[in-house]
N, C-alpha and C positions, 0 to 999 in steps of 0.2 A: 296329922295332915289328912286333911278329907279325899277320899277316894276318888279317882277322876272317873268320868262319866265311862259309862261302857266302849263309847265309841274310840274316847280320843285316849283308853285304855288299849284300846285294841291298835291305833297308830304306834301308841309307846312301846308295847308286845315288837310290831313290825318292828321297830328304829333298832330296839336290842338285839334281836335278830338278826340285823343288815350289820351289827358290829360298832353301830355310834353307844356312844354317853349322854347322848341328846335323852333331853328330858322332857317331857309336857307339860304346859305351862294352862290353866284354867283359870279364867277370870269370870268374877259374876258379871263384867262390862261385856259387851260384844268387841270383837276381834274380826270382825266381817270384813269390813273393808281394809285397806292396806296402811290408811292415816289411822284410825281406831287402833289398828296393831302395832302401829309404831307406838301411839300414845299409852299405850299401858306398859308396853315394855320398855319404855324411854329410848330408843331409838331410833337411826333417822329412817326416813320414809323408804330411801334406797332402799335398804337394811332387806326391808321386807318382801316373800316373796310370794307373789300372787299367780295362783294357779288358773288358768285359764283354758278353759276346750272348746275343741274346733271339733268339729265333723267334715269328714273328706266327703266332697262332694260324689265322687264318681265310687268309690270303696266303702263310705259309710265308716272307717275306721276313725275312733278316737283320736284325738290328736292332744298333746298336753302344752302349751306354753309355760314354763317358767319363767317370769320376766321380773327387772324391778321394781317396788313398789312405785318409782318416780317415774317408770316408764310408760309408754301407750306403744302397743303391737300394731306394725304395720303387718295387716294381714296379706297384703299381695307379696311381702317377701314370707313369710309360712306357705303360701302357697307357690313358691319357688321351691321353695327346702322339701314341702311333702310332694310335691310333683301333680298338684291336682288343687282344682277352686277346692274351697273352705265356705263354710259358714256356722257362725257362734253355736254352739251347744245348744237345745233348750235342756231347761232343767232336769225332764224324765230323761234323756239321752247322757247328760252329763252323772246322773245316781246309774244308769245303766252302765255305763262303762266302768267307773271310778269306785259304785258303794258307796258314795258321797255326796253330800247335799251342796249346793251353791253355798259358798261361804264358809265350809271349812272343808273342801278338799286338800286334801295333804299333798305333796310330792310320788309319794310312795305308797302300796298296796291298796293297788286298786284290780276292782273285778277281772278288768282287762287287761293285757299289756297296751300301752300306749306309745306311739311315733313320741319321743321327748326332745324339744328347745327349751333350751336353758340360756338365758338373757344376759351374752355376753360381760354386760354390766354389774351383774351380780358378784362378777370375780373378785374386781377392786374393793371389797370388802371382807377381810378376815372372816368376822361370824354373819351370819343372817339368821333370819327369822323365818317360818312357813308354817301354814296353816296345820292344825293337827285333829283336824276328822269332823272340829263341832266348830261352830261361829263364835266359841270364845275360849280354844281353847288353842297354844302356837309352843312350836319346841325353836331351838336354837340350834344353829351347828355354822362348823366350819365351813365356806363357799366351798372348797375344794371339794368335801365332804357329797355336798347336795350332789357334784357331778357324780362321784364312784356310786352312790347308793341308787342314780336315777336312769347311771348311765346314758344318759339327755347329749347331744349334739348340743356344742358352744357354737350361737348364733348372736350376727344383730337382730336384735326384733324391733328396735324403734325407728319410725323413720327415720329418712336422709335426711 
């Protein structure tokens, strides 16, 4: 088995660490977006879950959404739950907080601690899938799982 890249070695490090069996999963295909990562691992879009940051507008703090892949984030309910306007990440803000590039931030160990929602929706699914450090690289685990290790507040994040 060929050696996973440094980065999405060093997510695998974290997940053994945190106490999972979750494994890293490297594709020479991209795993970028949410349908790409269902499509290599053959699972459905829910399944998958896409990590998403905010910047607090008034604090500058990190903010991480967990959501599912089938979903779209209403950001004025995150901006309920963190108690302050939002606005998307850019990408030197999202490596500055997380250690990670757009497209394979993981759930877990990142630079910063981060405020975490976790996408109610995500439950109704035994295993899911999430990004693991590179844009092609995603491990698996139990939904229940993703909560203990991210400790994330279970939110609606898609519209009414």
């Amino acid at each position: 088995m060929k050696p996973l890249n440094p980065t999405a070695q060093k997510v695998q490090d974290i997940l053994l660490g945190l106490g999972t069996n979750s494994q890293v999963v490297e594709f020479t295909e991209s795993t970028r977006t949410a349908q790409e990562a269902a499509d290599r691992v053959g699972c459905q879009l829910g399944q998958i879950v896409k990590s998403m940051i905010f910047k607090g507008q008034a604090s500058h703090k990190g903010i991480l959404v967990l959501t599912s892949g089938s979903n779209r984030v209403d950001e004025k309910s995150i901006q309920r739950y963190a108690g302050e306007s939002i606005a998307r990440a850019d990408p030197e803000f999202v490596r500055s907080v997380t250690g990670f590039a757009i497209g394979g931030v993981p759930p877990v160990g990142h630079v910063q601690p981060l405020e975490t929602y976790i996408d109610e929706d995500l439950l109704q699914y035994e295993k899911v899938w999430a990004a693991a450090g590179t844009p092609n690289a995603v491990f698996e685990l139990p939904s229940a799982d993703l909560v203990k290790i991210t400790l994330g507040k279970i939110v609606r994040v898609k519209p009414e």
